[in-house]
C-alpha positions as CSV (number, residue, x, y, z in Angstrom):
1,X,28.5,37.4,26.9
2,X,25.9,35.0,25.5
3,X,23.8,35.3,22.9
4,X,20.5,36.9,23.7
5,X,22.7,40.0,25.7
6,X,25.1,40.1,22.3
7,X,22.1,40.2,20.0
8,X,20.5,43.2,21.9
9,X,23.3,45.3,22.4
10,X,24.2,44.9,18.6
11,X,20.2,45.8,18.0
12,X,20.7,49.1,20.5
13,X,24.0,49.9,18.9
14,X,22.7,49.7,15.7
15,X,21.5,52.9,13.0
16,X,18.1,51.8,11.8
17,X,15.1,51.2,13.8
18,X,12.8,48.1,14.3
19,X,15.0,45.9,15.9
20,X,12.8,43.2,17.6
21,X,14.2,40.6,19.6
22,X,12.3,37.5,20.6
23,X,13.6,35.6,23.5
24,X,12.6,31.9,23.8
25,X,12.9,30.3,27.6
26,X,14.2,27.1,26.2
27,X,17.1,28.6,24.3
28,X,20.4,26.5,24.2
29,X,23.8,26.5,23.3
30,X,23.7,24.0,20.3
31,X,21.4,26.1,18.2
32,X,18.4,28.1,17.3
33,X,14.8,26.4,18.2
34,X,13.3,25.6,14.7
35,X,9.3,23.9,14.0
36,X,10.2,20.1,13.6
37,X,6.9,20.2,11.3
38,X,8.0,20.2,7.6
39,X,6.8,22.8,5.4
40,X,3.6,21.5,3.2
41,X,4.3,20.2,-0.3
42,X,3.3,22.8,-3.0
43,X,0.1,22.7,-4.7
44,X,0.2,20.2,-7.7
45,X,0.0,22.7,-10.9
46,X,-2.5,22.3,-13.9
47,X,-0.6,22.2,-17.5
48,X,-1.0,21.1,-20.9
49,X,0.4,18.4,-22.5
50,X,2.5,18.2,-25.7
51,X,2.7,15.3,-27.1
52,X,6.1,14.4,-29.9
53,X,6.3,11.7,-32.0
54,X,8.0,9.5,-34.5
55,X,8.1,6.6,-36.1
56,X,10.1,3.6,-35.7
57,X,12.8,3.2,-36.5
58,X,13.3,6.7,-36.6
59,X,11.1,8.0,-39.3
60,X,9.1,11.8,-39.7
61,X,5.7,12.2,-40.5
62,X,7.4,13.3,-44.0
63,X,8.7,10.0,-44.5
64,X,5.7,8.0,-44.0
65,X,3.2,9.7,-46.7
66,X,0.8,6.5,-45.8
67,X,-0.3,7.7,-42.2
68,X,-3.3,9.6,-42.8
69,X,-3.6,11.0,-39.1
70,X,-3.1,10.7,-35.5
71,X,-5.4,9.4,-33.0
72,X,-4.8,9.9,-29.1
73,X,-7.1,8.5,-26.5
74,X,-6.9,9.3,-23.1
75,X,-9.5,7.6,-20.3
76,X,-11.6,10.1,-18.8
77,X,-10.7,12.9,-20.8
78,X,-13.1,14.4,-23.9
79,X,-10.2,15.6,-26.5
80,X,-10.8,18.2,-29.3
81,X,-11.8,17.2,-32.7
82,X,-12.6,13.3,-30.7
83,X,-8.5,12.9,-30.8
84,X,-8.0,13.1,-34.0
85,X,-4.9,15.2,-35.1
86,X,-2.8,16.2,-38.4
87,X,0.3,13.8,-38.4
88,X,2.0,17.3,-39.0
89,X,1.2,21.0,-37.1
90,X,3.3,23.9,-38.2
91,X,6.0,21.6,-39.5
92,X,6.0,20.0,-35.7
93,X,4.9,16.0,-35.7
94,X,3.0,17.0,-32.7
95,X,0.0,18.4,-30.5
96,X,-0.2,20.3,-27.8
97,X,-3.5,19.7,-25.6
98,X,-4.6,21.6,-23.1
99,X,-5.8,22.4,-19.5
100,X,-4.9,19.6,-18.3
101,X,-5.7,19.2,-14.2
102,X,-2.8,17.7,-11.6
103,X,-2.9,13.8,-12.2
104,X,-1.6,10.5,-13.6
105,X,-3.0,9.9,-16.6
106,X,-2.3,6.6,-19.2
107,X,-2.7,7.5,-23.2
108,X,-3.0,5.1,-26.2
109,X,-1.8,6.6,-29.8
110,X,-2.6,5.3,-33.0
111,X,-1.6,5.8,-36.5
112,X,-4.2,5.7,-39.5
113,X,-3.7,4.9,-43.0
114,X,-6.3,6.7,-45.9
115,X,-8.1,3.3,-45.3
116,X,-8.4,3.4,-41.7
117,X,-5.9,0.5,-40.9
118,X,-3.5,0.7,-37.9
119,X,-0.6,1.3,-39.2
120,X,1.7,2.4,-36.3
121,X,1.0,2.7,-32.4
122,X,2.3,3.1,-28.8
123,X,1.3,3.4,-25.3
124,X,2.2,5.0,-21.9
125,X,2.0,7.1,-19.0
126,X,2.5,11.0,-18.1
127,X,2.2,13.2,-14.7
128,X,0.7,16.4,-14.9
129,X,2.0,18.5,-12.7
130,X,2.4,22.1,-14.6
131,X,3.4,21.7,-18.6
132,X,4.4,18.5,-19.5
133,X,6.1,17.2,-22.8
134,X,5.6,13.1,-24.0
135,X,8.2,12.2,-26.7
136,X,6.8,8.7,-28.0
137,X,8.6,6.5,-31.1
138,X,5.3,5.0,-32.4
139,X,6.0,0.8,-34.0
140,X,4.6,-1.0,-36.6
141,X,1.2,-2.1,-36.0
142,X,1.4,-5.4,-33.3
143,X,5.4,-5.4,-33.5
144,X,7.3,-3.8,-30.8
145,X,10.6,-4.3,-29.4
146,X,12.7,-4.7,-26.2
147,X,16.0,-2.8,-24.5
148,X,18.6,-5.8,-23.4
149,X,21.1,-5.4,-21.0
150,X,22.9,-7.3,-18.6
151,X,25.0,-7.8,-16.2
152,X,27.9,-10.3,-14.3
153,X,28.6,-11.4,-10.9
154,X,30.6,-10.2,-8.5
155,X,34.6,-11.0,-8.8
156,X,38.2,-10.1,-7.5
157,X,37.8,-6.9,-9.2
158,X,34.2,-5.7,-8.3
159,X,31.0,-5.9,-7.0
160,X,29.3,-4.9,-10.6
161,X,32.1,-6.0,-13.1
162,X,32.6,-4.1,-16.7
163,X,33.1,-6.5,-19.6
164,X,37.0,-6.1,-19.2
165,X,37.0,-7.1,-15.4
166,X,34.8,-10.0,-16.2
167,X,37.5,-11.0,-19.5
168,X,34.4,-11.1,-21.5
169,X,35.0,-10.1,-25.1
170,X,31.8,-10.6,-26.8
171,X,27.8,-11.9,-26.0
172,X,25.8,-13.9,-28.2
173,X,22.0,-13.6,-28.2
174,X,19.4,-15.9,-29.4
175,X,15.7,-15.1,-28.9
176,X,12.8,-17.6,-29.2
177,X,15.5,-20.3,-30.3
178,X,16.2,-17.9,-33.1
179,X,19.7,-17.2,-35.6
180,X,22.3,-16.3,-32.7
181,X,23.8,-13.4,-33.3
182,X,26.9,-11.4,-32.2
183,X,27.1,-8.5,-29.8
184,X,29.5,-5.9,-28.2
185,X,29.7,-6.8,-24.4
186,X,29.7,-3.3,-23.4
187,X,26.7,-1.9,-25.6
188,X,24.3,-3.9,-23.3
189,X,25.8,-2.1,-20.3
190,X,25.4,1.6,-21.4
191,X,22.3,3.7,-22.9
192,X,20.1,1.1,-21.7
193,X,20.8,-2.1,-23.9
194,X,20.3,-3.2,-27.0
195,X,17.7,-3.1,-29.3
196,X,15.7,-6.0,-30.3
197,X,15.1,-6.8,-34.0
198,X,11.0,-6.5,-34.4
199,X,8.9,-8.9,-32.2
200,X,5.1,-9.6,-32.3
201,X,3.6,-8.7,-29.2
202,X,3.9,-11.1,-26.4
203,X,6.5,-13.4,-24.7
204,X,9.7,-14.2,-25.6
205,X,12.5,-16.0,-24.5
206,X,16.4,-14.8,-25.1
207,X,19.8,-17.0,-24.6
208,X,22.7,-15.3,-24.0
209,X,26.4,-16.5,-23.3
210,X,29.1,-14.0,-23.0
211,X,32.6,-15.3,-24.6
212,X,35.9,-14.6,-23.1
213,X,39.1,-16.4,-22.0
214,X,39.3,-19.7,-20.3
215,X,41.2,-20.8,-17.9
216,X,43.8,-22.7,-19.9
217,X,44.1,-18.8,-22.0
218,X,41.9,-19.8,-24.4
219,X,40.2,-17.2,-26.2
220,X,36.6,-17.0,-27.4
221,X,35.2,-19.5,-25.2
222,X,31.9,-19.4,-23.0
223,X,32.7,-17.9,-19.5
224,X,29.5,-17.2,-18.7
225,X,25.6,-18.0,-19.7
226,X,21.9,-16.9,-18.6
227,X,18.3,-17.2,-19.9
228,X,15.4,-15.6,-19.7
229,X,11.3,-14.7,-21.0
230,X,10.8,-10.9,-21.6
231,X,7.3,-9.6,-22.8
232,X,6.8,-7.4,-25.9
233,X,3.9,-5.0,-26.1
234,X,3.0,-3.0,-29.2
235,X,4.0,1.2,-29.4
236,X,5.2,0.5,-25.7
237,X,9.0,-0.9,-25.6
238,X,10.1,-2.4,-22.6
239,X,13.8,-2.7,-20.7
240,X,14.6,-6.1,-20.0
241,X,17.8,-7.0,-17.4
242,X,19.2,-10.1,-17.2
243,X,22.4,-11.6,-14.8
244,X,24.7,-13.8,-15.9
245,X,26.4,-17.1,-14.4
246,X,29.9,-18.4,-14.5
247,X,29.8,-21.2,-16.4
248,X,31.9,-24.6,-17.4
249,X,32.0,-27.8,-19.0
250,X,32.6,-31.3,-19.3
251,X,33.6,-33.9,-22.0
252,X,32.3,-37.5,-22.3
253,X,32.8,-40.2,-24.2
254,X,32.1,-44.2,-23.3
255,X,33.2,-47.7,-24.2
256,X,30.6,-50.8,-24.1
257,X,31.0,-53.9,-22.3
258,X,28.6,-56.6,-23.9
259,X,29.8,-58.7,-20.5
260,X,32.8,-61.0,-22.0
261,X,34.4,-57.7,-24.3
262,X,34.1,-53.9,-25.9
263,X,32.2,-53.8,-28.6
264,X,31.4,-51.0,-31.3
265,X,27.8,-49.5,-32.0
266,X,27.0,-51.7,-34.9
267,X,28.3,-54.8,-33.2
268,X,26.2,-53.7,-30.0
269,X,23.2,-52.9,-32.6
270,X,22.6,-49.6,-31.3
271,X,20.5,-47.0,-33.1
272,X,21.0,-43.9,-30.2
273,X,22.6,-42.9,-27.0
274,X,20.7,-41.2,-24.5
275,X,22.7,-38.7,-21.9
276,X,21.6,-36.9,-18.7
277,X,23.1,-35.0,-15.6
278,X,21.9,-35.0,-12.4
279,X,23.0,-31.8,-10.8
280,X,23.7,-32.3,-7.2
281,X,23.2,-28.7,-6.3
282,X,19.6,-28.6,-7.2
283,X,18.2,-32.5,-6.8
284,X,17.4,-32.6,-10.7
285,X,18.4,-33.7,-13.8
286,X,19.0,-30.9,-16.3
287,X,17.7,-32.7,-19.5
288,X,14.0,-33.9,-18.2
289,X,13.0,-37.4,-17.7
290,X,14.1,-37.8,-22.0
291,X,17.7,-37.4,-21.6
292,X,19.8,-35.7,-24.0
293,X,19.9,-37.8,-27.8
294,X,23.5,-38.4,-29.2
295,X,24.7,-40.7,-31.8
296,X,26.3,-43.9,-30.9
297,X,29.3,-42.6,-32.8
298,X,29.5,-38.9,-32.0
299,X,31.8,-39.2,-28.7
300,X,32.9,-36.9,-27.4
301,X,30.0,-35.2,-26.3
302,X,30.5,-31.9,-24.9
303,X,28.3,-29.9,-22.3
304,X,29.8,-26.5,-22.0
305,X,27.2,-24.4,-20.4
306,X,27.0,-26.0,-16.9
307,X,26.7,-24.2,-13.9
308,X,29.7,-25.5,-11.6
309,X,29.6,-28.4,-9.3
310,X,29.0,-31.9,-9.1
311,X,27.4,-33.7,-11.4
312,X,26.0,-37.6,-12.2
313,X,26.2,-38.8,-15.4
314,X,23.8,-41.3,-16.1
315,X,23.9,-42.7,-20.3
316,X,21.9,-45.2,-22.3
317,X,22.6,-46.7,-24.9
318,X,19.6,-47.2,-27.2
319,X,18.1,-49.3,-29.7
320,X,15.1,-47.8,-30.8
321,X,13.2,-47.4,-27.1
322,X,14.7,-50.0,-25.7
323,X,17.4,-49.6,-23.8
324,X,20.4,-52.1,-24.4
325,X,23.6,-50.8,-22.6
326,X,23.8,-48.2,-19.3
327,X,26.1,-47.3,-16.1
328,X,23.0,-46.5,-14.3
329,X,23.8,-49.0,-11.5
330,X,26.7,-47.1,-10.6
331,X,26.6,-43.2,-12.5
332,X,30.4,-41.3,-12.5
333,X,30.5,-37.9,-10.8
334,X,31.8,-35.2,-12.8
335,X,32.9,-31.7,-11.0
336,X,32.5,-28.6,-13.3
337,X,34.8,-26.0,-12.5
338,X,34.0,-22.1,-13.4
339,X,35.2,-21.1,-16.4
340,X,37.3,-24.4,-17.6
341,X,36.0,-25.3,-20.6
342,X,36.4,-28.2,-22.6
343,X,37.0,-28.8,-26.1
344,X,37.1,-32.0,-29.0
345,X,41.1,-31.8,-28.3
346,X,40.9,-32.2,-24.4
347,X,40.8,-35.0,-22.2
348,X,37.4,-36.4,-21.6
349,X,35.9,-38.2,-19.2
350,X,35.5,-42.1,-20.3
351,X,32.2,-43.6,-19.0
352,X,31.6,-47.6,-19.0
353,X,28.2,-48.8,-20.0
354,X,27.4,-52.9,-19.0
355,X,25.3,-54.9,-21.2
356,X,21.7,-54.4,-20.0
């Protein structure tokens, strides 16, 4: 029996009444004819908006008796009282505003001391679409701060290695050639970073190198290394990712050939060296057109934050401006190898420089 005679003998068997049956011509086997159009979208909603706030780093109005009130601005919208608000309604550090109609809207929050100064302020962006709530930490006055996190290439182990799979023990962090300072790997992985100390608004740039084990089974040396510019913007905190690169190093050391025997630095009267690597991979050298400075006498000079491959070494020896000894006639190619590090105890490579 198929299905249109099945459905109206179980409608003429059955008790009640109003049984109606629509037959469709194109019926078929695989299913019930359905309208291919989608259903519209409903209606976007009016709603207010309540706005929460605190104060960095996680302060109540109660514990900063020096904010005097609240002022919200909002373009295109006339507010009550011109936007200005009690720090504290009802023992909530809030405000709810209302009748607000569907929309994006951008808001700007400021908090005043008893002498009008900005003391703390933030920024952003709701959607009204029915009631909406904003929960804002307001910052000091032109400081904000930034969310770090971070992340490692692809290995053996995974597409999106954890700090374990990538052997990586720790991260060090220096922003704006600042203090470096120490870091759990896996807090800049979860909960969307880590914090920033306080930054004036603007640009920024932040080193990292996450530290691990070698590949001799070293521990606490530099596996991997990235750098980056982030931008700070008062009341409004931003989440900055960055992706790290394996990295390696070399050791180098030289010897100087006045053209009839070695010499030391003060015998070749030299005041300087000047080092630089031509990486092979990318057609440049990775200290400029100045080289990197060294003393004559501080062999060896390691480079431990190289991205692998080849590399020409190319070093001067200086007196004053004037260079005096070199191998730039004939460079020596050093390979860097992922993660094999070298340190003051290891072999390094021993680079002749000929009498200018």
């Amino acid at each position: 029996m198929n299905a249109r005679l099945l459905a109206a003998f179980l409608c003429l068997a059955s008790l009640g009444s109003g049984c109606i049956i629509v037959d469709h011509d194109d019926d078929h086997d695989d299913g019930p004819c359905c309208n291919t159009n989608p259903p519209p979208p409903p209606a976007a909603r009016p709603g207010d908006v309540t706005f929460l706030w605190t104060f960095a780093p996680d302060f109540r109005c109660s514990d900063v008796p020096e904010v005097k009130n609240i002022h919200i601005s909002i373009p295109g919208e006339t507010l009550y009282n011109g936007g200005v608000y009690a720090c504290s309604t009802a023992g909530v550090d809030g405000i709810v505003l209302h009748d607000f109609v569907p929309g994006n809207y951008s808001f700007t929050i400021k908090a005043y001391s008893y002498t009008n100064e900005t003391l703390y302020e933030g920024r952003g962006t709701f959607t009204v679409n029915g009631d909406v709530r904003v929960n804002i930490d307001l910052t000091p006055n032109g400081m904000s701060y930034a969310y770090v996190s971070w992340s490692f290439p692809p290995n053996t182990y995974s597409q999106n290695p954890s700090c374990s799979q990538a052997n990586v023990t720790s991260v060090k962090a220096s922003i704006d050639g600042g203090e470096w300072v120490t870091l759990n790997c896996a807090d800049g992985m979860t909960n969307g970073g880590v914090e920033t100390p306080w930054l004036e608004d603007g640009t920024h740039t932040i080193d990292l190198v996450a530290y691990g084990r070698d590949r001799a089974g070293r521990d606490g040396m530099p596996l991997y290394s990235t750098q980056g510019t982030f931008v700070t913007s008062a009341g409004s905190p931003r989440s900055e990712s960055f992706r790290f690169y394996e990295v390696g190093g070399m050791s180098l050391r030289w010897e100087l050939w006045d053209g009839y025997d070695f010499v030391n630095c003060a015998e070749a009267g030299l005041t300087g060296m000047s080092i630089n690597l031509f990486d092979k991979a990318t057609g440049k050298f990775v200290y400029g057109t100045v080289g990197d400075p060294q003393p004559c006498t501080g062999a060896p000079v390691l480079y431990q934050f190289l991205k692998p491959g080849s590399y020409d070494v190319y070093i001067r020896g200086m007196k004053g401006s004037t260079i005096l000894y070199t191998n730039e006639d004939a460079p020596t190619t050093v390979t860097v190898w992922a993660f094999d590090q070298k340190t003051a105890a290891d072999p390094s490579t021993e680079i002749t420089l000929i009498r200018y």
